[in-house]
N, C-alpha and C positions, 0 to 999 in steps of 0.2 A: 614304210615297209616294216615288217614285221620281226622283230631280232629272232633267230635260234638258238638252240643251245646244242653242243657238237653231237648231241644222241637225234637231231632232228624235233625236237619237239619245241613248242614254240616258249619264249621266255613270257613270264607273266609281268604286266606294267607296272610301273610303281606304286606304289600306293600313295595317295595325294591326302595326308592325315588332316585333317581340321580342328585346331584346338579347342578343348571346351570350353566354355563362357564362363566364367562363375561369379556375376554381379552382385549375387546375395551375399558371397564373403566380404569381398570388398565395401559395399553397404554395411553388412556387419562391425567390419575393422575401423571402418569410420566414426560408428557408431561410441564403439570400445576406445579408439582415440580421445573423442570429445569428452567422454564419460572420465578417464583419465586423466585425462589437462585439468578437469574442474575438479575434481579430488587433490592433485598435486595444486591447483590454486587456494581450495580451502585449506588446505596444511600447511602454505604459507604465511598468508593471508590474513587468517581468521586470529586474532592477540587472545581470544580464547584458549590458546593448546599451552601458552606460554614457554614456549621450546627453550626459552631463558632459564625458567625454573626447573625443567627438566634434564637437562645437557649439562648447561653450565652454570655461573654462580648465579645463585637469586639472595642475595646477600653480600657486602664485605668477605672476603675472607673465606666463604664457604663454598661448596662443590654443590653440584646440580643433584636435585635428589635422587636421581638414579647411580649415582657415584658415591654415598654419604657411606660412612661407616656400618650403620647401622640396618642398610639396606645390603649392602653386600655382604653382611652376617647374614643377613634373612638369605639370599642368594647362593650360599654355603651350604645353608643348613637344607634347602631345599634339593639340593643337589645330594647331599646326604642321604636323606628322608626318600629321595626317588632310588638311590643307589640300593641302602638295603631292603625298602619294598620289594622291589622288582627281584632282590636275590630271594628273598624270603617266599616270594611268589611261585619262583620258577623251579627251586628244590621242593618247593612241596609239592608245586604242581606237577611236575615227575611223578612221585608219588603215589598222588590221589589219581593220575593219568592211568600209573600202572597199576590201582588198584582199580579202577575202573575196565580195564579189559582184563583181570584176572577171573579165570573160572571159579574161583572160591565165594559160593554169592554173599556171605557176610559182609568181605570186601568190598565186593563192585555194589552191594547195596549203602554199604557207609559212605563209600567215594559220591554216591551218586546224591544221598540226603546230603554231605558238604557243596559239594555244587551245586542242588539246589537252593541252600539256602542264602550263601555268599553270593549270587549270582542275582539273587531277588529281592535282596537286602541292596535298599542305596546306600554309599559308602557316603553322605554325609550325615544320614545314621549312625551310621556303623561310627566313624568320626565321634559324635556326641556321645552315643551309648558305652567306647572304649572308655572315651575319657570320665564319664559315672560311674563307671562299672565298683570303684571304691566304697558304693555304696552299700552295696555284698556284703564285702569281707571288711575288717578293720585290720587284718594281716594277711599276707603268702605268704606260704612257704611247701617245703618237702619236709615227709615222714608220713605215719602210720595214718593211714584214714581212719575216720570215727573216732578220733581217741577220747574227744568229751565224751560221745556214746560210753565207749568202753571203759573210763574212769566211772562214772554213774552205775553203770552196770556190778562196776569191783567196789562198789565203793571209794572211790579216790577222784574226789571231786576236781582238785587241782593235776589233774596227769595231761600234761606238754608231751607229747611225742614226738613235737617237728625236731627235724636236726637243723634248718635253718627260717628263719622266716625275715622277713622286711616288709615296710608299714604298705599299704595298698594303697594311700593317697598318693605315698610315695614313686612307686611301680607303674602305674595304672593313668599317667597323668602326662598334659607333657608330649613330649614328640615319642617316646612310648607307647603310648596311647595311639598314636596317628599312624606310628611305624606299624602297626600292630594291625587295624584298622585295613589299613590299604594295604599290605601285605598279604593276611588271610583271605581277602575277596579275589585280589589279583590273583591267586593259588586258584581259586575255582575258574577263575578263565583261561589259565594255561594250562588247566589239566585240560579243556577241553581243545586246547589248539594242537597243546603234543598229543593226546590221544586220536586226535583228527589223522597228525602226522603219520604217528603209527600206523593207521589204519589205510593208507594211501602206498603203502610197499606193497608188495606182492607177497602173499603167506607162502608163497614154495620156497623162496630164498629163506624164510626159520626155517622151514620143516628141513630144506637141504642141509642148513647150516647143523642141526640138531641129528639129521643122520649123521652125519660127518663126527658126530661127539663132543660138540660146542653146549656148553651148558644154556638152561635160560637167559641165566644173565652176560653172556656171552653173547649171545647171538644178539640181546637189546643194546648192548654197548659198540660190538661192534661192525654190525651190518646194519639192524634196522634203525636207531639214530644219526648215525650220518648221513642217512641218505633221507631220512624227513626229515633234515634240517633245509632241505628248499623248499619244505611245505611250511615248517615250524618257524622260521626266520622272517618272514614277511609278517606276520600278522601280530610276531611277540615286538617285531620293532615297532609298530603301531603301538600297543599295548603301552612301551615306553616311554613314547609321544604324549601318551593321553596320561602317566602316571606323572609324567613332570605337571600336568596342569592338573590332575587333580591333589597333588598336594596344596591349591588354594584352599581346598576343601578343611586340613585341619586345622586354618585359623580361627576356627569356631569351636576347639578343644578346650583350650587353643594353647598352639605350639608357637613362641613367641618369638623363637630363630628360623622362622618361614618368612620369603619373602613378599607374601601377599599380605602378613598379619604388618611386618614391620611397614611398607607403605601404607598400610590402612588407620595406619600410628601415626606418622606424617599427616597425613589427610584428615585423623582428630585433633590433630595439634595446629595447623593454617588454615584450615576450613577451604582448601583448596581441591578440589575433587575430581573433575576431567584430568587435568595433568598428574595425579599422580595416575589413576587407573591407568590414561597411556601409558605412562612408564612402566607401570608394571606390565603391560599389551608388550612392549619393547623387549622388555626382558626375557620374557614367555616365548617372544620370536624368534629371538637369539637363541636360547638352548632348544627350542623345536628343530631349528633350523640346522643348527651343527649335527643333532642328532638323524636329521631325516639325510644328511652327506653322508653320515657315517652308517646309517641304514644299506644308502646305495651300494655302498666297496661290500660289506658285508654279502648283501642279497647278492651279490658278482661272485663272490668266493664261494660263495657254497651251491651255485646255478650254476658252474663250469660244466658244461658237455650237455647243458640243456637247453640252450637257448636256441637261436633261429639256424645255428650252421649245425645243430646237430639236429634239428627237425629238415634240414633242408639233405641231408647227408641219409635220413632215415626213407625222405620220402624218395631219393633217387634210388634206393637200395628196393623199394617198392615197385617203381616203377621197372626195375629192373628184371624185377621176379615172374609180373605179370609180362614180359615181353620174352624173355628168354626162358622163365623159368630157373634162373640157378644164381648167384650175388658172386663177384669176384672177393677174393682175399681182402684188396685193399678199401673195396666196399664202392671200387668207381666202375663203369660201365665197362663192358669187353664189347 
């Protein structure tokens, strides 16, 4: 017999769901299990990796070469080396971002020949070419440009005009060099991530904020950067990521408190060569890895109101409008 419902109409039957099959994952996961067990078998297994040598003491008395003094100088310094990169990168790249959408075309065409060129330049050039660049100059410094010209010109053959100089092997060499190096290039690809950012707000919110009597830099400070900091946060944390590893790059400067240069010191002094690259693989893991944690809270603190309950809150508000025509106060359905 047929159930009703009290309006007289009849109730519909249940619905009898059938779960879907999915043999290929499973096949897959099996797959990826086997392929797993034999990776974690060779990394036990194989007396090639020397995990002895690596971890713990491979000697009397001494520590594993990933714990040795001299390796966690290198470890310091690279942490350094990626610290003031990435500042050096991100206040320029401001910058050259907002000399790129400035209507003054000298600007956006300067901003635009620096980006390209740091952008098309490899930075293990860049690396090499800092660390020659002494080849130029026998000094830097500041004061009057031209002054040999201009002594020549007055006659005064010996006329010094700098107010300070220091030697350019000096300057120019060195984790200088490297900071220098991957700093200026990083600057070209954050001007284009914040200028990306930039360009992802809505231009009514300046024009409003500008009617309103907020200066230029007023309304860049405080309406359209915080709010491309959820476009601008994701991609500079990448950025980050890749700047910690590419500081192996300036052990070819070479910068000799890097920790890629100081394992590679190790590795010409025992002729041991798998275990240390692992190690340095380990190390590189470790700081990717805290930094990709510290990525996540970030990318969470500055996505607040944009994620799935406020797309889930937007599209009821939609759905709202086409059925009634009108969104209640508190943005839930009447």
């Amino acid at each position: 017999m047929t159930e009703q419902t009290p309006s007289g109409r009849a109730r519909p039957e249940a619905i009898k769901a059938v779960p879907v099959r999915h043999p290929g994952r499973w096949a897959t996961l099996a797959v990826l299990a086997v392929l797993t067990a034999m990776f974690v078998h060779l990394l036990v297994t194989n007396k090639a990796f020397k995990w002895s040598f690596i971890l713990s003491s491979y000697a009397p008395g001494k520590r594993g070469v990933m714990f040795t003094d001299p390796v966690l100088q290198g470890l310091r310094g690279t942490i350094l080396l990626t610290i003031t990169a990435m500042l050096i990168g991100i206040v320029l790249g401001v910058v050259v971002a907002i000399m790129r959408l400035s209507p003054n075309r000298v600007l956006s065409t300067v901003a635009w020949i620096y980006t390209w060129f740091f952008r098309a330049a490899p930075r293990l050039v860049l690396a090499i070419l800092f660390g020659n660049l002494n080849i130029l100059w026998s000094r830097i410094g500041f004061g009057l440009p031209f002054d040999s010209q201009i002594g020549k010109l007055f006659g005064i053959h010996d006329l010094n005009a700098q107010f300070y100089s220091i030697r350019a092997v000096d300057l120019l060499a060195g984790f200088t060099a490297g900071m220098l190096a991957l700093g200026l290039s990083e600057a070209a690809y954050m001007a284009e991530i914040i200028r990306a950012g930039i360009q992802s707000i809505d231009p009514g919110q300046a024009e409003a904020a500008v009617a309103l009597g907020m200066s230029r830099g007023q309304v860049l400070r405080r309406i359209v950067l915080p709010q491309a900091m959820r476009v601008i946060v994701p991609p500079t944390g990448n950025e980050v990521i890749a700047m910690v590893k590419d500081t192996s790059l300036v052990a070819y400067v070479p910068v000799t408190g890097e920790l890629f240069f100081q394992l590679t010191a190790v590795e010409s002094r025992t002729f041991v060569v798998l275990p240390v690259l692992v190690a340095a693989l380990l190390w590189y893991l470790i700081l990717c890895s805290i930094l990709m944690i510290g990525q996540f809270f970030v990318e969470r603190h500055f996505g607040r109101g944009y994620g799935t309950t406020g797309q889930a809150r937007q599209r009821l508000r939609d759905i709202q409008v086409e059925q009634t025509g009108r969104v209640s106060v508190e943005g839930e359905a009447t």
